[in-house]
N, C-alpha and C positions, 0 to 999 in steps of 0.2 A: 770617257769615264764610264759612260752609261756601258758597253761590253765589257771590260774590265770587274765594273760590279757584279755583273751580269754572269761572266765565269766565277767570279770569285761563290756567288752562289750554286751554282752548279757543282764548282769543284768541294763546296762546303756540305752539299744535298745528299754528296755520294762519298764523304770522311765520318757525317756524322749520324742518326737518328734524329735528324729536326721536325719535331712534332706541329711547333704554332709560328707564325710569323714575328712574335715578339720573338721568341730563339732565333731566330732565322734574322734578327734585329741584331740582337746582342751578336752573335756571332762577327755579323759585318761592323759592328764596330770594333769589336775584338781586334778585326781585320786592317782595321783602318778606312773601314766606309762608314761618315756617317750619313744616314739615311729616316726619310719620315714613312710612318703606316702606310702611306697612300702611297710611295715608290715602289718601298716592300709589296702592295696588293698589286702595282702595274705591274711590275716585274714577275709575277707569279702569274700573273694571268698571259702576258705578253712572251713566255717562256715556255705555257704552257704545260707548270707544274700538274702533278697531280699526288694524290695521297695513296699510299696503299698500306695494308697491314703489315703489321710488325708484331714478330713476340707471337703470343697465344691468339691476339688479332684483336687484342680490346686496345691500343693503342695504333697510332697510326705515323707516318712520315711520310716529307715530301718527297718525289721521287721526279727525273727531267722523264719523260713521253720520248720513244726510242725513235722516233722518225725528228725529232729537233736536235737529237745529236747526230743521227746518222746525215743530217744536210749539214752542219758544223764541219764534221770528218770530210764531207767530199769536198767543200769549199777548202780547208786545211790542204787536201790532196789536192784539188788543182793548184794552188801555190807551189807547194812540193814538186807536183812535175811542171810547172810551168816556167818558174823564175827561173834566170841564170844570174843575174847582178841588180845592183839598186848603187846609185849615184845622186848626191842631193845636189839641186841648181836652182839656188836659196831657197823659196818655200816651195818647190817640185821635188818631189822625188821621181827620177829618171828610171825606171823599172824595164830589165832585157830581159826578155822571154823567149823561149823556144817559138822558132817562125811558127806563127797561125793560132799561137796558142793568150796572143794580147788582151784579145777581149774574155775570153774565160779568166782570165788571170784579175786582170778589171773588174770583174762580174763578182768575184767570188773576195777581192777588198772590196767593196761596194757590203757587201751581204754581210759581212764579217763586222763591219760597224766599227772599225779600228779608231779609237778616239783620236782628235784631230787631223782625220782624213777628208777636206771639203767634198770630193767628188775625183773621179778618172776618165782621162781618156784614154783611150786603144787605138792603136794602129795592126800591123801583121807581130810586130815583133817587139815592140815598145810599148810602153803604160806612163803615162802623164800623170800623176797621184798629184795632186791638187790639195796642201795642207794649210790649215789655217793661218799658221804664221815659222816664220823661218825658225825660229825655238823650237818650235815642235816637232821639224823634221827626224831629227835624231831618233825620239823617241818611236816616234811611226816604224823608222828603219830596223830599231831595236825591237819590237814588237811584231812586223813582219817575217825577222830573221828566224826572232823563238818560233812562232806556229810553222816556219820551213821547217826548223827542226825536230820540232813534238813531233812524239813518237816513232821515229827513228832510232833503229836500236844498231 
């Protein structure tokens, strides 16, 4: 849940001019997250927001720091070049990867923080994704398959 919010704010920092964190509140509940001040200030701090001018420059909005999306993108892209299939065997999802490429592929679900992912192991050419519970797999699948495809034109 905590990435999912976590995008959902990003993708909300750069649709909209959000000025204070109560906006940046409402927003996510708008969304369907509800959320307290103190998540809101982790998540701003843990993301790495920062503010910059807007307008004549008397007002201001939150903006993501270009090095926390550009590690986002590369982790997105090893995915992208590394996976070839996923297969659930009840709560594992069974992940093939181009030979030598397991443990980046591991490394970068690991980093990506995909809700209901316990932990990974890596071999040359397979990935052991370790998910909370067998309900959960689905969605993990579904969720790895969209960042394969983001941005893919």
């Amino acid at each position: 849940m905590k990435l999912e919010r976590r995008l959902k704010i990003i993708e909300l920092i750069g649709k909209y001019e959000i000025e204070t964190q109560e906006e940046l509140a409402e927003r996510l509940l708008s969304a369907g997250y509800s959320v307290t001040q103190a998540t809101i200030s982790r998540d701003i701090r843990e993301l790495k927001l920062t503010k910059v001018p807007i307008g004549d420059g008397t007002r201001q909005k939150y903006t993501l720091l270009q090095e926390e999306t550009h590690m986002y993108d590369k982790y997105v892209r090893v995915l992208q070049d590394g996976l070839l299939s996923m297969e659930q065997a009840e709560n594992l999802l069974v992940i093939k990867t181009i030979s030598g490429m397991a443990m980046a592929v591991a490394a970068a679900i690991d980093k990506l923080e995909i809700a209901g992912v316990a932990g990974t192991i890596a071999g040359d050419d397979t990935v052991m994704c370790a998910i909370r519970s067998v309900g959960e797999v689905p969605g993990v699948q579904m969720r790895i398959a969209e960042l394969v495809r983001e941005d893919r034109q």
